[in-house]
N, C-alpha and C positions, 0 to 999 in steps of 0.2 A: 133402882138406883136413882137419887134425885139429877135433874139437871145441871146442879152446879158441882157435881160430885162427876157427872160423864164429861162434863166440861170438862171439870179438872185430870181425869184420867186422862181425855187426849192432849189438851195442851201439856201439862208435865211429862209425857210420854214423849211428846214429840221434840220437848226442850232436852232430852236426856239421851233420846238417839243421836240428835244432833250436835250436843256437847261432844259424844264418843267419836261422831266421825269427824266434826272439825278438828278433835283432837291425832289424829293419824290419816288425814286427807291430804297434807301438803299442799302443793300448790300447783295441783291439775285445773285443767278449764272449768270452768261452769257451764254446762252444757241442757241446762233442764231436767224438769225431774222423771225421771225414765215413765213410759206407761204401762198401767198397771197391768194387770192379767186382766184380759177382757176374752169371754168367748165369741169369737165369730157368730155373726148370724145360723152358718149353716151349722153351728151344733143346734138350734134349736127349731127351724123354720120348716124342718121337712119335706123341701119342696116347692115351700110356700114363696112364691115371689110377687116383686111391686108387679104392678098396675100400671102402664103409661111411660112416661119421665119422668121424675123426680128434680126436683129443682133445687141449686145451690142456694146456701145461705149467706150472706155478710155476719158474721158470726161478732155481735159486740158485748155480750152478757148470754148468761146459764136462769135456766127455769128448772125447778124441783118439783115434782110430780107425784104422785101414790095413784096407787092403780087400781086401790077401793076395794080390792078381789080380798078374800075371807083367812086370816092368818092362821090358816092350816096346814103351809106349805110344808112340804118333805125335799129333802136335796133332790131323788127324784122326779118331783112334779114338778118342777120350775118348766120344764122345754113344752111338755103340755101347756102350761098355763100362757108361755107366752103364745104359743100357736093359738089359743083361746081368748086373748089379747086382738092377734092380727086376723082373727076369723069376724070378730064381733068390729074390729075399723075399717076394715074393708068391705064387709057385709053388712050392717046397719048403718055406721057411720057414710060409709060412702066413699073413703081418705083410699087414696092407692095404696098406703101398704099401712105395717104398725104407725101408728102416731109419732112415738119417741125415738130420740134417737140411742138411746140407754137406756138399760134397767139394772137394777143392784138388787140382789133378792136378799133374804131372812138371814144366810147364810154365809153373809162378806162376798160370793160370786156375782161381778160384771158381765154384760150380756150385751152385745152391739143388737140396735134393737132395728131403727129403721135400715133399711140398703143402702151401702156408700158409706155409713155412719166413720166407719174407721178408718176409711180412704180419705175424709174430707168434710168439709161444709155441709150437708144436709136438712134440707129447710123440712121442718115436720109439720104436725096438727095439733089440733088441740080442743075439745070442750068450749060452746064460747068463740071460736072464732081464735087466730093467728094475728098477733100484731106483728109477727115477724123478729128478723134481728136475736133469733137466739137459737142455742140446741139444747133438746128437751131429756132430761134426766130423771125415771123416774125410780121409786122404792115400790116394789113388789109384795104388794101388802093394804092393810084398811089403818090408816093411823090418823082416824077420826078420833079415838081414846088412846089407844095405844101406841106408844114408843117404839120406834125400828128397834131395832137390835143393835149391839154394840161392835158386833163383825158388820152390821149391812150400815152403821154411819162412819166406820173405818174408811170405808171401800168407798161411798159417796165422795166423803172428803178427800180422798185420794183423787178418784175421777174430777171431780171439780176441779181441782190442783191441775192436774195436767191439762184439762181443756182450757184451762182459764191461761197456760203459757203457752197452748197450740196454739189458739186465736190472739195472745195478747192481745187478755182484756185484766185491766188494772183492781187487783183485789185490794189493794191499801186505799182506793178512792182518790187518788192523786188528781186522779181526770174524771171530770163529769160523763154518764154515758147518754146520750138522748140518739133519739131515732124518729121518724115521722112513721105512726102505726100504718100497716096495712091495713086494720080493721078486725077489732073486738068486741065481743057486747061490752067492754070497760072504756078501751079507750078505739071508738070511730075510726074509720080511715082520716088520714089526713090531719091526728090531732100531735101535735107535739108532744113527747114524752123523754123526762129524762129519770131514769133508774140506777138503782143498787146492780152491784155485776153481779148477784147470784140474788134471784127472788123465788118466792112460791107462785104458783099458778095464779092463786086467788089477785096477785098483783096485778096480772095482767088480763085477765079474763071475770066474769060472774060465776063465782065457784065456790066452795068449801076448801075447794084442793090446796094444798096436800092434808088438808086434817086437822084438827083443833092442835091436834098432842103435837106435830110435827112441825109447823107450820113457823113456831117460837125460836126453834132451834135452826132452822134455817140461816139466819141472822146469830144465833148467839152461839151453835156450834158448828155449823157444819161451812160458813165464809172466815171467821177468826182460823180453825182448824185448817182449811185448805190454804189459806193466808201464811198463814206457819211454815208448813209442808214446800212452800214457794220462796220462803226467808225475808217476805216483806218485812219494814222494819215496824209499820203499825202495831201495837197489841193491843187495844183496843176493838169494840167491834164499831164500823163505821159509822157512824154518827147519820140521824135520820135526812133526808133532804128536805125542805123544806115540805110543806102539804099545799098542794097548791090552793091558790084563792077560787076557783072556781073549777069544780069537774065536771065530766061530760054526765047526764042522765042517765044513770045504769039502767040497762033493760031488766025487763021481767023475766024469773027464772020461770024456764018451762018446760026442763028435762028432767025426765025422772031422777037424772044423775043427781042434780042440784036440789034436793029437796031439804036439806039440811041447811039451807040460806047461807045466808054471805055476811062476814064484818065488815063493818066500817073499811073505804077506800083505807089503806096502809100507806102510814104517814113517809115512808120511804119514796115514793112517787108522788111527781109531781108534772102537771103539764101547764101548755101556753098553750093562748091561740095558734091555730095552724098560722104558718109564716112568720111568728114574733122570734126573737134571737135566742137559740138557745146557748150556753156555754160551752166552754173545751168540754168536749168532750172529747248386775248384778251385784254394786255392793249392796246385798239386805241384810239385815239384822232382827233377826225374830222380838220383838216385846208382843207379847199379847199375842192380839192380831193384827200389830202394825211393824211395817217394815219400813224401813228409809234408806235411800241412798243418797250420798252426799258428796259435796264437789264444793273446791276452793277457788276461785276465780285469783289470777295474779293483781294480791296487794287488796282484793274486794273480798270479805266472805260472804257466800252464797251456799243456801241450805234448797238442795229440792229432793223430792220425795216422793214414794210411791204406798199405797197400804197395802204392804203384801199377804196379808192373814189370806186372802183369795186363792184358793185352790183351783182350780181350775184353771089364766086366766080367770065365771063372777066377774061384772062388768066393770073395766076399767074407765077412768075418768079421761 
């Protein structure tokens, strides 16, 4: 299925569930869009727990991730894979527990991935080094050539959707987001950075991640899609931010991970020197594999949403 053909399935999908419940929603609250099926850690961790403390995060934008492991997965293998996942970050990488704070596998199933993840704020890891200021989402899968699946960018979109109204962080672009990195091979500690509320890895770190095939759709279906599902009035996908005049010197890749090199810095980000001024910053309805609940705000309409089609490691990046 081409791109502008799974485009068009999820936004048209999403316009037409959401015609049917405005139409018989009345005028209950608006209250956000429920969250979606996620499995707890302990259906998959066996055992397996952090390391240490874990540290909260200031949560002001979402990062999307692939996990590079080999798209053989079976329903299954997913709870092995992610144990093989937290065996290999806590064991070579060195990170106290899984990196991420979510995963979505092949099959529309959500997976709370680091500890805490579902309680709260959870600051993760990452390939590259943590600039911080985000929770890490990944797809369970190699989508260097290959396209997620049409149930596993349901389920992303969904998950986006509802982090993005936990933390209220602005998917229509209303407000600028910057932050001062903690320190990435992209952007140094201490460099100013203002970004996109849903980016790929590669934005923020020296990486591939999430994948040639995936990395497009980030930006063209999976923030217009979760944008949707939230009733922002944008339709449009958010216009780039400026590129900045000067970036920091990317370091040299020198993980076996990274061997696939890096694009051009993504014109979505952009920094200042450290200290220059940065800006403001159960109703479901089966379609497909997407479900949506829906709520009328008195005199406001508001569309939020869940993708319920969700029922419910090969080195990850």
């Amino acid at each position: 299925m081409s791109g502008v053909s799974r485009r068009g399935m999820l936004i048209a999908g999403l316009g037409a569930m959401a015609a049917f419940g405005l139409a018989g929603a009345g005028t209950s609250a608006y209250a956000g869009p429920a969250r979606p099926a996620i499995h707890p850690r302990a259906d998959w961790a066996g055992g397996r727990s952090a390391s240490g403390t874990l540290k909260d995060e200031d949560v002001r934008f979402l990062i999307i991730h692939h996990s590079e492991s080999p798209n053989t997965e079976k329903p299954g293998s997913i709870p092995g894979r992610l144990r093989s996942f937290f065996d290999y970050h806590t064991g070579t990488k060195g990170w106290p527990d899984v990196a991420y704070n979510f995963f979505v596998d092949p099959f529309g199933e959500i997976w709370e991935g680091r500890t805490g993840s579902l309680a709260g704020p959870v600051r993760g890891d990452a390939t590259g080094g943590s600039q911080g200021y985000a929770q890490l989402c990944c797809f369970v899968g190699d989508h260097t050539a290959s396209l997620p699946t049409d149930a596993a960018m349901t389920a992303m979109t969904a998950l986006v959707a509802w982090l993005a109204d936990r933390y209220r962080i602005d998917l229509a672009g209303s407000q600028s987001i910057a932050f001062t990195s903690r320190g990435s091979n992209r952007w140094p500690k201490g460099t100013e950075v203002t970004t996109d509320p849903v980016v790929g890895h590669r934005d923020m770190s020296q990486t591939s991640c999430p994948g040639e095939a995936l990395y497009p759709l980030v930006r063209s279906q999976i923030l217009p899609g979760a944008r949707a599902l939230l009733g922002a009035q944008a339709t449009s996908v958010a216009a780039p931010l400026p590129t900045p005049a000067q970036s920091p010197k990317a370091s040299a890749l020198t993980s076996s991970e990274q061997t696939r090199g890096t694009s051009a810095p993504p014109p979505a980000i952009s920094t200042e020197p450290a200290g220059a001024e940065v800006g403001e910053s159960g109703l479901r309805e089966k379609l497909g594999d997407l479900a949506v609940p829906l709520a009328v705000g008195a005199g406001v309409l508001g569309v939020g949403a869940i993708a319920g089609g969700v029922l419910s490691g090969q080195k990850p990046r």
